[in-house]
N, C-alpha and C positions, 0 to 999 in steps of 0.2 A: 645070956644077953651079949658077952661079948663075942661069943663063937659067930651073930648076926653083926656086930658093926666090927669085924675083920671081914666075913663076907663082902660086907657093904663098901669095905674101902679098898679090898683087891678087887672086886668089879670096879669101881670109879679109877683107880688106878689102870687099870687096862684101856676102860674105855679113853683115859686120859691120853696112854701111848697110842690108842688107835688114832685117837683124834689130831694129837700133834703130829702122826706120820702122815694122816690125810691134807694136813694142812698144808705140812713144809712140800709133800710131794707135789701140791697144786702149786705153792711159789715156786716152784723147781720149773713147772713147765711154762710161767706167766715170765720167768724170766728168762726160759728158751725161746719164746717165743719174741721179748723183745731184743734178745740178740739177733734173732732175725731180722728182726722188724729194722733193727740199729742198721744191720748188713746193707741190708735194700735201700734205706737212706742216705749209708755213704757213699753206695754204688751212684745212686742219682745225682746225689752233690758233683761224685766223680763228672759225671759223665756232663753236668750243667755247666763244669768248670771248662771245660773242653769245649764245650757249642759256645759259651761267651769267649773264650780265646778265638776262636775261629772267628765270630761275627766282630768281634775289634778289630782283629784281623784284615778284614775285607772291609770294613770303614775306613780305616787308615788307607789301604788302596785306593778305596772311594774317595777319600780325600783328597790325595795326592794326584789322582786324574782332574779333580776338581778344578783342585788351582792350575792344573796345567792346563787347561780351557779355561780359565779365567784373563790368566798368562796371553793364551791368545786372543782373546778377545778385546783384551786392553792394547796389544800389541798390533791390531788393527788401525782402531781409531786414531 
């Protein structure tokens, strides 16, 4: 009887490391996969920080033409 439950706990025991190496290797790749996923989001943060500096940018131009035809317009009257 014991020669069966040594059996029974070196199988459970294997199946055990098979299972925990199946596990940790699947969090290995959910969490390569969101270091990617992280990459591609700062790339865009990057690149949205850059299009809002640019269209500030051309507002304040915008601006600044504004009031200077404002300027004129009062400076008419």
């Amino acid at each position: 009887m014991s020669g069966v439950v040594a059996a029974i706990l070196i199988v459970l025991i294997a199946v055990g490391g098979v299972t925990i190496g199946v596990v940790t290797y699947f969090r290995l790749q959910r969490h390569r996969a969101d270091a990617v996923a992280m990459a591609n989001y700062r790339k865009l943060a990057e690149e949205a920080v850059g299009r809002q500096e640019a269209v500030e940018s051309r507002l304040r131009e915008l601006d600044s033409r504004l009031a200077e035809i404002e300027k004129m317009l009062r400076s008419i009257d």
